[in-house]
C-alpha positions in Angstrom: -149.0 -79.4 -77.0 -151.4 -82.4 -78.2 -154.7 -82.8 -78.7 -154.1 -85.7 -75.6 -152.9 -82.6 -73.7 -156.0 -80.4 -74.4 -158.2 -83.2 -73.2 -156.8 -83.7 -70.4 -156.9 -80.0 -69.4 -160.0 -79.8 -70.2 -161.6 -83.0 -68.6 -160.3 -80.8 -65.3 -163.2 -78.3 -66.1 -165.6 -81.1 -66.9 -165.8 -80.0 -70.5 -166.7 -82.7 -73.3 -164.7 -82.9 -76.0 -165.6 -84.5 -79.4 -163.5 -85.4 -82.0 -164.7 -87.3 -84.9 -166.6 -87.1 -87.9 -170.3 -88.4 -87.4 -173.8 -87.3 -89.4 -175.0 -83.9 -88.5 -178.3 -82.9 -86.5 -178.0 -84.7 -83.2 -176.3 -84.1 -79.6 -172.6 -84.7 -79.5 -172.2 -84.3 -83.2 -171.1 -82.8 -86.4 -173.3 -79.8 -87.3 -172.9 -79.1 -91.1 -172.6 -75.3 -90.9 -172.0 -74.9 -94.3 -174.0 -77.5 -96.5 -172.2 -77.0 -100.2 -175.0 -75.6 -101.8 -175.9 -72.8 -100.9 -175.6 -69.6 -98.4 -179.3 -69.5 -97.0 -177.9 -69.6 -93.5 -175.3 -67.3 -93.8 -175.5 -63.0 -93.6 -172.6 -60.9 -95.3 -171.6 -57.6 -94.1 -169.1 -55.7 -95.9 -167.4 -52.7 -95.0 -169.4 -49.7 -96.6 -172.1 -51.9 -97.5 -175.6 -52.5 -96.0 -176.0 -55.5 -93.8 -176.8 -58.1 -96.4 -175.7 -56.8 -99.6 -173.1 -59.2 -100.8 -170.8 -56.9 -103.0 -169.2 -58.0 -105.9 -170.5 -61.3 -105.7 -167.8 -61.5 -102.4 -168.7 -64.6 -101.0 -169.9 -67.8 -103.5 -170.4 -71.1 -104.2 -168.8 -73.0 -106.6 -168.1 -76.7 -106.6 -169.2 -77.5 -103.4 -167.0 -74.8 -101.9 -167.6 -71.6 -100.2 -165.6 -68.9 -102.2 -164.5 -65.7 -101.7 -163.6 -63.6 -104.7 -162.8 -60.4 -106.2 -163.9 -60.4 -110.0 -165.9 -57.8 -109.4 -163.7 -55.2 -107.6 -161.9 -52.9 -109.1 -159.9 -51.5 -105.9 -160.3 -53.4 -102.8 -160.4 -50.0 -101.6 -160.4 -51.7 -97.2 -163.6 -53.1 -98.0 -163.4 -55.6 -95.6 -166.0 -58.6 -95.2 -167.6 -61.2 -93.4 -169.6 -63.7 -93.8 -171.7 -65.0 -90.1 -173.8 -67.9 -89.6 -177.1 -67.7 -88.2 -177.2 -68.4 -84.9 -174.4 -67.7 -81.9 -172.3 -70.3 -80.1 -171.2 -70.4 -76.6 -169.1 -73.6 -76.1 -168.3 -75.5 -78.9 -165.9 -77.2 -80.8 -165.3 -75.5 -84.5 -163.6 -77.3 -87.7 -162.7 -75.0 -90.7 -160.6 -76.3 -93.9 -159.5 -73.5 -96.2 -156.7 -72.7 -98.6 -155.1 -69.7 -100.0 -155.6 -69.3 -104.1 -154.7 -66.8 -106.7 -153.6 -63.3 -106.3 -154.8 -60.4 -104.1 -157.3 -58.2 -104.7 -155.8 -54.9 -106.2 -155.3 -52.0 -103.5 -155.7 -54.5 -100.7 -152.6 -53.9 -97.5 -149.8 -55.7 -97.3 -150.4 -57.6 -94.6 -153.3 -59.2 -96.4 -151.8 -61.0 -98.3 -152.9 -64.9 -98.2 -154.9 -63.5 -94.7 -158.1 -64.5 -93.6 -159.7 -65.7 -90.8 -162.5 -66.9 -88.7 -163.8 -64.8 -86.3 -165.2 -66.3 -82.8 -167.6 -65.1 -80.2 -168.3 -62.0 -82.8 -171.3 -59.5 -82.1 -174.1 -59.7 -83.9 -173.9 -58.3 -87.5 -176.9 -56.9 -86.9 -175.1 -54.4 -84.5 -172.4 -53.5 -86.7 -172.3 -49.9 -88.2 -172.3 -49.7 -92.2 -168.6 -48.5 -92.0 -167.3 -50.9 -89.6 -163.8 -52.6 -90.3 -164.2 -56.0 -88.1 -166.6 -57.6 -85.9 -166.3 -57.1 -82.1 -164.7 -60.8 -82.1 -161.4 -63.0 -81.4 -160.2 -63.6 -84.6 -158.1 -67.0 -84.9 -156.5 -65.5 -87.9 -155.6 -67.4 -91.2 -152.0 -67.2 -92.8 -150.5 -69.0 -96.1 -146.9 -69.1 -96.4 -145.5 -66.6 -98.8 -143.3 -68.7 -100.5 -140.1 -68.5 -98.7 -140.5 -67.3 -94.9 -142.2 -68.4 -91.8 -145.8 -67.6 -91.4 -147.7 -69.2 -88.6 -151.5 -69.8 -89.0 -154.3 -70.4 -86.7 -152.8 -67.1 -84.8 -154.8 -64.8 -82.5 -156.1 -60.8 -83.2 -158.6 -59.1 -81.6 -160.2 -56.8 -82.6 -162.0 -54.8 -80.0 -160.9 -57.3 -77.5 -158.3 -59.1 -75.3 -157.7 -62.0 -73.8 -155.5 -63.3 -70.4 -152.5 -65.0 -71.2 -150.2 -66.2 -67.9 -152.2 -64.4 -65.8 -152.0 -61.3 -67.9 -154.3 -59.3 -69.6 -152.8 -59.1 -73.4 -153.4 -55.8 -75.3 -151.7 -55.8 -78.3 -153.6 -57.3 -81.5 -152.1 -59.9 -82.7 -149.3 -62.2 -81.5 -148.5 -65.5 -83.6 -148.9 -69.7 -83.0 -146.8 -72.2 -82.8 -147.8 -73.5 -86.1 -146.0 -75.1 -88.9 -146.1 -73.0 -92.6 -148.4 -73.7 -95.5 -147.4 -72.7 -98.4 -149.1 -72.7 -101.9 -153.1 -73.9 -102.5 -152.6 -76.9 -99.8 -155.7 -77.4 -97.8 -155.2 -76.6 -94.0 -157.6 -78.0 -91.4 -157.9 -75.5 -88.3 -159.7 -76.7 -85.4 -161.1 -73.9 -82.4 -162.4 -75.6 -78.7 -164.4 -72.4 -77.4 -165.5 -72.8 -73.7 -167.5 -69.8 -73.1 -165.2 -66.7 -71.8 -163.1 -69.5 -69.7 -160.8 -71.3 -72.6 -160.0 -70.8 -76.2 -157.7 -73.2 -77.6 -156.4 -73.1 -81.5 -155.3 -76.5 -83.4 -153.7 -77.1 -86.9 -154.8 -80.8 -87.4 -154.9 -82.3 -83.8 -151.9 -80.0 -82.7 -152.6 -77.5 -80.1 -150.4 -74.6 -81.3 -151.8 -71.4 -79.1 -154.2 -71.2 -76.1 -155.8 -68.2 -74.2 -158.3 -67.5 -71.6 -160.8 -64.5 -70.5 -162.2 -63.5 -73.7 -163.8 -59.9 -73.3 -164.3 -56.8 -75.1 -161.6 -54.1 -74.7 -158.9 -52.6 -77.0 -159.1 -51.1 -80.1 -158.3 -52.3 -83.8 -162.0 -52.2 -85.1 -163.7 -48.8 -85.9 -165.9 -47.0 -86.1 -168.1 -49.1 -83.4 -171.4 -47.6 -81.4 -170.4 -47.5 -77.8 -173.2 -49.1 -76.7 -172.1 -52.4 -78.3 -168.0 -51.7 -77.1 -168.3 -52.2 -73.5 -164.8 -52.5 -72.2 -164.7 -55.5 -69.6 -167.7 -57.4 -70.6 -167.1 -61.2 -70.8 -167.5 -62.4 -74.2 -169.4 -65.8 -72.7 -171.2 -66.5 -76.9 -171.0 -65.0 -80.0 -171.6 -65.2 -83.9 -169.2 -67.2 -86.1 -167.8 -65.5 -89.2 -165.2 -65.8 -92.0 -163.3 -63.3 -93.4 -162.9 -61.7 -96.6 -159.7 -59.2 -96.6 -158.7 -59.1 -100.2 -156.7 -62.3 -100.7 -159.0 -65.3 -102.4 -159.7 -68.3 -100.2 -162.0 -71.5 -100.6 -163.7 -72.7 -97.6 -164.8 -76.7 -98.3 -165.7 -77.4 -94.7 -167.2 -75.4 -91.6 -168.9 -77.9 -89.0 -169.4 -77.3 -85.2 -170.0 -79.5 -82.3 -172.3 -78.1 -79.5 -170.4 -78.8 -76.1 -172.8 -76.9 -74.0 -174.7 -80.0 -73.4 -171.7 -81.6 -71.5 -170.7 -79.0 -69.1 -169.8 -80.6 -65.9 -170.6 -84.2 -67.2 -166.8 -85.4 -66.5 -167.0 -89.0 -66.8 -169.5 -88.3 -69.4 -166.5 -86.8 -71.5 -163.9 -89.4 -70.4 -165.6 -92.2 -71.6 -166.7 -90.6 -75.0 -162.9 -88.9 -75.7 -161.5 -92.6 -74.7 -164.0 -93.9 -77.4 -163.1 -91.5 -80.1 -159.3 -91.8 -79.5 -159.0 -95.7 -80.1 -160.6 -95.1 -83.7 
């Protein structure tokens, strides 16, 4: 499905949609989440680590790009990571441009290999216990191509969660895109339109290639978890953004969100701002 598609969809809600590049800090446009230079806005939390502590030198900055590494592992050992920005989000529009590089950490699964993600609607770190795998959080999970076979990106997981699909309630925790394969150290742009627990939709580029609704907390796939945090049912209506490390190293150039809370219900609002950005 096209982006032209989406839009459409979503002008039906009365939901604004932005899509262009513009200067960051002001309504209706690009918010730098990442700025290049540092990570003064950003928390790590690694599995087995305290909230804060950013093991091994996990997650760095090097030209311009946010890194993750593993020079300072011996065993990756499931010492999963994430990295969370500052503030939550509740409807919003989320670019990320990353690409798969080197080998995997030693010791880390097999089906880490070239995987990462970013994780959406996410808890707060703050609430995360020190021996926690994942986030509460939708993850719109990261693949590279192996070399020779298929392997969708911008695919769903949940960890702690589910999501409707068709009218359903989906359980298991992960279930693939439509996408193309990437193979190598080419950089992929993903795109994530979050509206609140209504609509998720995943793009590679401007292609829509997997869509789900209901967001909420439920499942399993992410342990150990304080029960007060994990209550099954709740609507996951905001949440934290994160990336992931999970043993395979990655660079990160861009992450940049558009608010789209400001737009709710302002239909022609969106129309005549979507038109505008479409003609250029």
């Amino acid at each position: 499905m096209k982006l032209i598609t989406v839009l459409r969809l979503l002008a039906l809600f009365g939901v604004i949609i932005l899509w262009k590049f513009f200067p960051s800090g002001k309504e209706g446009q690009w918010q730098e989440l990442f700025n290049g230079k540092d990570l003064d806005d950003w928390t790590v939390k690694i599995r087995t680590h305290e909230l804060g502590e950013n093991f091994g030198n996990t997650f760095q900055i090097n030209d311009g790009m946010m890194q993750v590494r593993y020079d300072g592992y011996t065993q990756f050992d499931q010492q999963y990571g994430h990295i969370f920005y500052k503030q939550p989000f509740s409807y919003y529009l989320l670019q990320v441009e990353y690409r798969f590089v080197g080998e995997q950490c030693p010791g880390g699964e097999g089906w880490a290999l070239r995987n990462s993600g970013a994780m959406l609607h996410s808890q707060d770190p703050k609430t995360m216990l020190k021996d926690q795998d994942f986030p509460i959080s939708i993850e719109a999970q990261f693949l590279g191509g192996n070399g020779t076979d298929p392997r969708s990106t911008c695919n769903l997981c949940t960890p702690g969660t589910n999501v409707v699909l068709a009218d359903t309630l989906f359980t298991p925790h992960c279930i693939n895109s439509a996408s193309a394969t990437y193979h190598g150290d080419q950089w992929v742009q993903a795109n994530f339109i979050v509206l609140g627990d209504e609509e998720v939709h995943h793009l590679v580029g401007i292609d829509t290639v997997f869509s789900y609704f209901q967001p909420q907390i439920g499942g399993g796939n992410v342990s150990p978890v304080n029960p007060a945090v994990k209550v099954d049912g709740t609507s996951l209506k905001s949440g934290f953004i994160s990336l992931q490390s999970e043993s395979h190293p990655i660079d990160f150039r861009r992450v940049a969100l558009v608010d789209l809370s400001p737009y709710i219900g302002n239909s022609k609002k969106m129309r005549e701002m979507v038109e505008h950005l479409l003609k250029d």
